[in-house]
BABA-545897 format. One record per atom (N, C-alpha, C): residue in one letter; atom name; x, y, z. Coordinates in Angstrom, 1 decimal. Example, Ala and Ser with C-alpha at 12.3 -4.5 7.8 and 13.67 -1.06 7.14 Angstrom:
% residues 2
+------+----------+--------+--------+--------+
: figu : drendren :   east :  north :     up :
+------+----------+--------+--------+--------+
:    A :        N :   13.2 :   -5.7 :    7.8 :
:    A :       CA :   12.3 :   -4.5 :    7.8 :
:    A :        C :   13.2 :   -3.3 :    7.8 :
:    S :        N :   12.8 :   -2.2 :    7.1 :
:    S :       CA :   13.7 :   -1.1 :    7.1 :
:    S :        C :   12.9 :    0.0 :    7.9 :
+------+----------+--------+--------+--------+
% end
This chain:
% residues 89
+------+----------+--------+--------+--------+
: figu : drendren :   east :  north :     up :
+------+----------+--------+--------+--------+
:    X :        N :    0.8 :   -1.2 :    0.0 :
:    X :       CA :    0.0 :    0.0 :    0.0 :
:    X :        C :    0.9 :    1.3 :    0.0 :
:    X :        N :    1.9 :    0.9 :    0.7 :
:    X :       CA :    3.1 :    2.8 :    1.0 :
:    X :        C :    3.4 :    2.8 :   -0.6 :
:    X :        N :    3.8 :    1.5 :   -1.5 :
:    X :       CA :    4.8 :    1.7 :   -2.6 :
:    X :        C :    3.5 :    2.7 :   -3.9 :
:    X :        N :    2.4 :    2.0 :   -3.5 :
:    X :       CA :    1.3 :    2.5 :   -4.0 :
:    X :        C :    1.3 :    3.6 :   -4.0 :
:    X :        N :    1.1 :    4.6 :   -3.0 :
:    X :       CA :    0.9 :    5.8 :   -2.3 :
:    X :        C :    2.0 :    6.7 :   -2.9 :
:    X :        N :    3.5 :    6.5 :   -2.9 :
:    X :       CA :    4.0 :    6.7 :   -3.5 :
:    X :        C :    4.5 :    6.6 :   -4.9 :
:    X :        N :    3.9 :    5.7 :   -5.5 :
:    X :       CA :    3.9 :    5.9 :   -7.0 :
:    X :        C :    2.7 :    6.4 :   -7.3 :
:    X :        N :    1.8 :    6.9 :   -7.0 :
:    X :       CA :    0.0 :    8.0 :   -6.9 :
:    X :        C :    1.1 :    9.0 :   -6.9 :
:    X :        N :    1.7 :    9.8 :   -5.9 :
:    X :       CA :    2.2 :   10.8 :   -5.7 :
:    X :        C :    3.3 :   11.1 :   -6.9 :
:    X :        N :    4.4 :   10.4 :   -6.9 :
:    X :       CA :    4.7 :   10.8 :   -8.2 :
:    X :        C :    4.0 :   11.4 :   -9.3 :
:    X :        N :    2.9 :   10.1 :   -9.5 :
:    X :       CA :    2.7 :   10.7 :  -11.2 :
:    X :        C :    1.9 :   12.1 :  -10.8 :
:    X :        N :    1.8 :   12.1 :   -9.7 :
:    X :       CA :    0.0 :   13.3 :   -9.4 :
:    X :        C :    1.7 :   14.8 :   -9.8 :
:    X :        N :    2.8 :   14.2 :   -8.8 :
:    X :       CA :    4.0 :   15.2 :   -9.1 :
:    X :        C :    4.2 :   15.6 :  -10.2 :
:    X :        N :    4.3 :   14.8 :  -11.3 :
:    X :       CA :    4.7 :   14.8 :  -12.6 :
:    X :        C :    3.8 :   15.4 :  -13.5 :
:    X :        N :    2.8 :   14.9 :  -13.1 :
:    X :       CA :    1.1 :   16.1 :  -13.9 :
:    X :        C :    1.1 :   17.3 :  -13.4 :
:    X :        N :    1.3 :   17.5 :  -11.9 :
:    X :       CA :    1.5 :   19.0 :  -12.0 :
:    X :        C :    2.7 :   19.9 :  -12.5 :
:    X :        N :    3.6 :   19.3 :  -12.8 :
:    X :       CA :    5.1 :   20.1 :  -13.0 :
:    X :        C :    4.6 :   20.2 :  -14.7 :
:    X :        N :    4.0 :   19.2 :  -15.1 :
:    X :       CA :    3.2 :   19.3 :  -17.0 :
:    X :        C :    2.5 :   20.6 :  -17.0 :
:    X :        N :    1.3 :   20.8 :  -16.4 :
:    X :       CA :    0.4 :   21.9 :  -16.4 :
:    X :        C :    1.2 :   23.2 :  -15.5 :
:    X :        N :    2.4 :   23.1 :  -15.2 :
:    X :       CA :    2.7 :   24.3 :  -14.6 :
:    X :        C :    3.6 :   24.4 :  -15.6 :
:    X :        N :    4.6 :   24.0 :  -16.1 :
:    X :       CA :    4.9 :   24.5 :  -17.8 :
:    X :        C :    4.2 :   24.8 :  -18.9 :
:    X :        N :    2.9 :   24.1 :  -18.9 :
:    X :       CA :    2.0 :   24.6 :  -19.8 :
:    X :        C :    1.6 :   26.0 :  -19.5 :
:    X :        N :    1.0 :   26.2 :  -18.7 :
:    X :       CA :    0.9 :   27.2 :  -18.0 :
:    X :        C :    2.0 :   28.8 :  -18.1 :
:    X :        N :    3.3 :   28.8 :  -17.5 :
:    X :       CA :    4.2 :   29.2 :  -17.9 :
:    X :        C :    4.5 :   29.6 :  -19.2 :
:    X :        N :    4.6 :   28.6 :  -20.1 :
:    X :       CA :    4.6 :   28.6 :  -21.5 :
:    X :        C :    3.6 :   29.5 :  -22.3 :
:    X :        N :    2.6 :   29.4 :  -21.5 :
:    X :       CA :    1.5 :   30.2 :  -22.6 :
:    X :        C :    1.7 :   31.6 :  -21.8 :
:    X :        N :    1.8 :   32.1 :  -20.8 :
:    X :       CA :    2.3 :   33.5 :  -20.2 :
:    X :        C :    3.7 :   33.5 :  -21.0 :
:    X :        N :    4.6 :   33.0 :  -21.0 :
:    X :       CA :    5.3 :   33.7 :  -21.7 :
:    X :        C :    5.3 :   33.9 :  -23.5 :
:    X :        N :    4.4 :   33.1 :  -23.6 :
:    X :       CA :    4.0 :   33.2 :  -25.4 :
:    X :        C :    2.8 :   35.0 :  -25.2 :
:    X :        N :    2.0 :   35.0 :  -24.5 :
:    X :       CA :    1.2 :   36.3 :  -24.1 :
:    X :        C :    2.0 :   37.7 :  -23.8 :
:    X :        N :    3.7 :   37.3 :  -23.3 :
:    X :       CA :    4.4 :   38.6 :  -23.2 :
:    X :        C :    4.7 :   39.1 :  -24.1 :
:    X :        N :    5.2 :   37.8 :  -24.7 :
:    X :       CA :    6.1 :   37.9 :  -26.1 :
:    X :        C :    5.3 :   38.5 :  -27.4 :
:    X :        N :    3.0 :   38.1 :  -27.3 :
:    X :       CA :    2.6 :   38.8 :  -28.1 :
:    X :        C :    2.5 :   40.4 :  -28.0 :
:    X :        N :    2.6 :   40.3 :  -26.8 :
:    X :       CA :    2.4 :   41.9 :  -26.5 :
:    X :        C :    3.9 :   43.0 :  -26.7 :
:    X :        N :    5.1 :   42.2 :  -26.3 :
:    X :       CA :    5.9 :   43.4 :  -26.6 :
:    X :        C :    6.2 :   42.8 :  -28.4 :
:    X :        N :    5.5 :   42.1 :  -29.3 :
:    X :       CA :    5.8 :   42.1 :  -30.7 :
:    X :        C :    4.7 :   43.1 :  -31.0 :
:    X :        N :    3.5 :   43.1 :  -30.5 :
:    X :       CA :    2.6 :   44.4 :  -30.5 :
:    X :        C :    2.8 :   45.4 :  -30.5 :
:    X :        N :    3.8 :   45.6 :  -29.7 :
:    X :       CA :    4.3 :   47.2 :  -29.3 :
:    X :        C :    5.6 :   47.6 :  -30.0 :
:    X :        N :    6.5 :   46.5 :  -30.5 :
:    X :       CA :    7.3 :   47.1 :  -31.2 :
:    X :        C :    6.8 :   47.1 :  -32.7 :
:    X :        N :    5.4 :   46.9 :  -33.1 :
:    X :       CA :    5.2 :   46.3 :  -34.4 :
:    X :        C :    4.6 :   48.0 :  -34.3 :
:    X :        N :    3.7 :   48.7 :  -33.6 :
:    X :       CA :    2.9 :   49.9 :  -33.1 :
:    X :        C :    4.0 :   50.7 :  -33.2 :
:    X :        N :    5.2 :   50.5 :  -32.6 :
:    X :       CA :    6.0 :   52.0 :  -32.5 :
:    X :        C :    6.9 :   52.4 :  -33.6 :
:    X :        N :    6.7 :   51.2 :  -34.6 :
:    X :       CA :    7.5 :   51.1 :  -36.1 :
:    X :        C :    6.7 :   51.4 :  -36.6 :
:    X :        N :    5.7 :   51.9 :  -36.5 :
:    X :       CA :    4.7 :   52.1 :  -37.3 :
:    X :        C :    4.3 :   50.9 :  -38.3 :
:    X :        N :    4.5 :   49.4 :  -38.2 :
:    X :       CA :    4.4 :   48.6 :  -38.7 :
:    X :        C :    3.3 :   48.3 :  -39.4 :
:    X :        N :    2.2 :   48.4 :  -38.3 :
:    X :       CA :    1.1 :   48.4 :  -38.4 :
:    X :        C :    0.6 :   50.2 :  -38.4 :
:    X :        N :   -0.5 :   50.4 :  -39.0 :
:    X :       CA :   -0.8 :   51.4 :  -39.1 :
:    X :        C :   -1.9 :   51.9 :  -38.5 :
:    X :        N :   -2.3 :   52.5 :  -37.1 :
:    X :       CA :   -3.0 :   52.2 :  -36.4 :
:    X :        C :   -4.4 :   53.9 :  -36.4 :
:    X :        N :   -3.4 :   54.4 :  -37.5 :
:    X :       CA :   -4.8 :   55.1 :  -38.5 :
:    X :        C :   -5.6 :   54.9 :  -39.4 :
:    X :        N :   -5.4 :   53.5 :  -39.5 :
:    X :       CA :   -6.4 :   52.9 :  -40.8 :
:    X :        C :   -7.5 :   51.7 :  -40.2 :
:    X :        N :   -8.0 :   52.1 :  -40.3 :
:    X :       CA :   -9.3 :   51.1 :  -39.8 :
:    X :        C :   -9.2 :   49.8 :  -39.8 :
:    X :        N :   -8.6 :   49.6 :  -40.7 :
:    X :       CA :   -8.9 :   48.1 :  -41.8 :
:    X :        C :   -7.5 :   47.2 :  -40.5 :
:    X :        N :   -6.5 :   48.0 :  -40.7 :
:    X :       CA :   -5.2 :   47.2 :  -39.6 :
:    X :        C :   -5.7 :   47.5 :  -38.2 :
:    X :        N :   -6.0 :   47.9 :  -37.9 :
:    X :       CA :   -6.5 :   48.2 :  -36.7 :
:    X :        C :   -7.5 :   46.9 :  -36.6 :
:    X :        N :   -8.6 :   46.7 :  -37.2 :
:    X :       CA :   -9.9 :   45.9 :  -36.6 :
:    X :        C :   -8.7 :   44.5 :  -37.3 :
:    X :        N :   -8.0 :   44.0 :  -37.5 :
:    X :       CA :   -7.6 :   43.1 :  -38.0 :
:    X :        C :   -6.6 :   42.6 :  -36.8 :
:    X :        N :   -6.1 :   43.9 :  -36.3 :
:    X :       CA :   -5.1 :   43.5 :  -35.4 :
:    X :        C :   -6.1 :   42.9 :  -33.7 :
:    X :        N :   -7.2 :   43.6 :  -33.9 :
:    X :       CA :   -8.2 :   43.6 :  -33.1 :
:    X :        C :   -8.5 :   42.1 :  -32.3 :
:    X :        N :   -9.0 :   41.8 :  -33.8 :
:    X :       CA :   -9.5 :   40.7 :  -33.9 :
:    X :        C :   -8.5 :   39.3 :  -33.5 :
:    X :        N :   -7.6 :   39.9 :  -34.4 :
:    X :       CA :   -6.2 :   38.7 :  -33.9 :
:    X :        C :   -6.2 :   38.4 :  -32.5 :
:    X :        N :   -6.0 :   39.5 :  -32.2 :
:    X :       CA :   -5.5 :   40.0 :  -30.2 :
:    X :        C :   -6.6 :   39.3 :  -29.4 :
:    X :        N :   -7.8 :   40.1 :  -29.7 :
:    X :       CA :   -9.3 :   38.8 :  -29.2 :
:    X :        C :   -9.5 :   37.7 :  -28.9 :
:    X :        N :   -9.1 :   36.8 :  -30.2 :
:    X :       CA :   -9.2 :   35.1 :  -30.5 :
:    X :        C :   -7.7 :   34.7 :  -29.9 :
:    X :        N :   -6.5 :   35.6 :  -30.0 :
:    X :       CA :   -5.3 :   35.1 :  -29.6 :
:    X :        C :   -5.3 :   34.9 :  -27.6 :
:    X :        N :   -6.2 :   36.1 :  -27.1 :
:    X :       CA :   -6.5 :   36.4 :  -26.0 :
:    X :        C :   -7.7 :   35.3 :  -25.3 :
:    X :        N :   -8.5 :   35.5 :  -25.9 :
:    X :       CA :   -9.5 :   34.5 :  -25.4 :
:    X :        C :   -8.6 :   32.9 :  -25.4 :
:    X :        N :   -8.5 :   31.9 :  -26.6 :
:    X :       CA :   -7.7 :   30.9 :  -26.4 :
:    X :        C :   -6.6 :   30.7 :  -25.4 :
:    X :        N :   -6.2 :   32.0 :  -25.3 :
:    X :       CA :   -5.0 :   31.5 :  -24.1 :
:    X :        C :   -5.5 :   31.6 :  -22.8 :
:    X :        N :   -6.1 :   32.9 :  -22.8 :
:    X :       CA :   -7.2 :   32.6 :  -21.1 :
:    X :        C :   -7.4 :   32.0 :  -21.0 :
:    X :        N :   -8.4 :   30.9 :  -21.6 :
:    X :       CA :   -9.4 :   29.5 :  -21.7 :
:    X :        C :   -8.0 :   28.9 :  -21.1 :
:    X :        N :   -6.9 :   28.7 :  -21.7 :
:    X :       CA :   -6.1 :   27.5 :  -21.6 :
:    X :        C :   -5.6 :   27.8 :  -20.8 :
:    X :        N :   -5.2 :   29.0 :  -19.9 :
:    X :       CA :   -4.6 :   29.3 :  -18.6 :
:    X :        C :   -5.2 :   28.1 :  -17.3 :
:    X :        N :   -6.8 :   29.1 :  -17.6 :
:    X :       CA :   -7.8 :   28.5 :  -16.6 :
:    X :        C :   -8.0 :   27.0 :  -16.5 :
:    X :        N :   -8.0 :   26.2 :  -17.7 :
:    X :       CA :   -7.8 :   24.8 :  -17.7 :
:    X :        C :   -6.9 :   24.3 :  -16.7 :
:    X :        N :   -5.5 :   24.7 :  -16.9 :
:    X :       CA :   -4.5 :   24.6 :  -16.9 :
:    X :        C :   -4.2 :   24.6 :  -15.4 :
:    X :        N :   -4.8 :   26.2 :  -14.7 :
:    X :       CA :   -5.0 :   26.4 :  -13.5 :
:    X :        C :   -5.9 :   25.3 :  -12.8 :
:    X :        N :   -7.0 :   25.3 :  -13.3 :
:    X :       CA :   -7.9 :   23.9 :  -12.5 :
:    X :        C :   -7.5 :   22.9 :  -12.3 :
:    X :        N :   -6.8 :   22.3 :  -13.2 :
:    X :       CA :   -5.9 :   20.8 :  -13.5 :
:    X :        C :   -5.0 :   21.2 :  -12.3 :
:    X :        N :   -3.9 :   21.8 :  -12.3 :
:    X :       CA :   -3.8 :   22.2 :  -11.0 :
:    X :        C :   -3.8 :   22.0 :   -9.9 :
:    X :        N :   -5.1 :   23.1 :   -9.9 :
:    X :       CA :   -5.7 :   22.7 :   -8.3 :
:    X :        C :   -6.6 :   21.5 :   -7.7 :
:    X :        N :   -7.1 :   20.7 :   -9.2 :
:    X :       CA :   -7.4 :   19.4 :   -8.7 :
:    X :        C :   -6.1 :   18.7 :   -8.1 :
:    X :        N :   -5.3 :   18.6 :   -9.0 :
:    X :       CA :   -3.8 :   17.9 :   -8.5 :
:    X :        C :   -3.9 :   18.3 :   -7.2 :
:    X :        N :   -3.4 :   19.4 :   -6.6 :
:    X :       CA :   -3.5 :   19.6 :   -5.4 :
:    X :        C :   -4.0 :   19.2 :   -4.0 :
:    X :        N :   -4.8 :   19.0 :   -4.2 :
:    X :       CA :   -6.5 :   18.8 :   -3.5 :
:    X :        C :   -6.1 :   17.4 :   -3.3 :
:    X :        N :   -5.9 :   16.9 :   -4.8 :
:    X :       CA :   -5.8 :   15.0 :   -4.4 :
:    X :        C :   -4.4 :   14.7 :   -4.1 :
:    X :        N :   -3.1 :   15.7 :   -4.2 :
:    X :       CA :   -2.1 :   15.0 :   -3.2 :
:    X :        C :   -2.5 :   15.3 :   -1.8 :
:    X :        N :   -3.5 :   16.4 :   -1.5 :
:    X :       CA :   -3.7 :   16.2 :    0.0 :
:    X :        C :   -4.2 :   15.2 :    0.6 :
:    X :        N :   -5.1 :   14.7 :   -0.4 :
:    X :       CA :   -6.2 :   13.3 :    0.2 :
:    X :        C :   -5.4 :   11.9 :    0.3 :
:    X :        N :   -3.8 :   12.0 :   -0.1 :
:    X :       CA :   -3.2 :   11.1 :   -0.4 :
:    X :        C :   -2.8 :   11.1 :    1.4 :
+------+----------+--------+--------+--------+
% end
């Protein structure tokens, strides 16, 4: 039963150290959109007097924004279930 207990805990270890890279991973992919954002804005890259790049960049930012939220919060829950069940361990 101990050898048990501790091979539960491992893998429950090893799923959380997965979703806390995931996690990690996508905050740093969300920095990385934002300062290419801002150096793309202060080059005038994008042209943020024209409508048309503007609602395009908009929309990118939105769908790029939303999917990663979602996947944060997964990511966070998975998580905190992990958590919860190494306590009950």
């Amino acid at each position: 039963m101990l050898k048990n207990s501790k091979l539960r805990k491992n893998i429950l270890d090893i799923q959380y150290n997965k979703y806390l890279q995931y996690f990690s991973t996508t905050t740093i992919i969300l920095f990385t959109y934002f300062i290419g954002l801002l150096i793309a804005l202060m080059t005038k890259s994008i042209d943020y007097t024209n409508k048309n790049h503007v609602a395009i960049v908009a929309v990118v930012t939105i769908a790029f924004l939303s999917i990663a939220g979602i996947l944060m919060l997964r990511f966070k829950e998975k998580m905190q279930n992990i958590i919860i069940e190494l306590e009950n361990l």
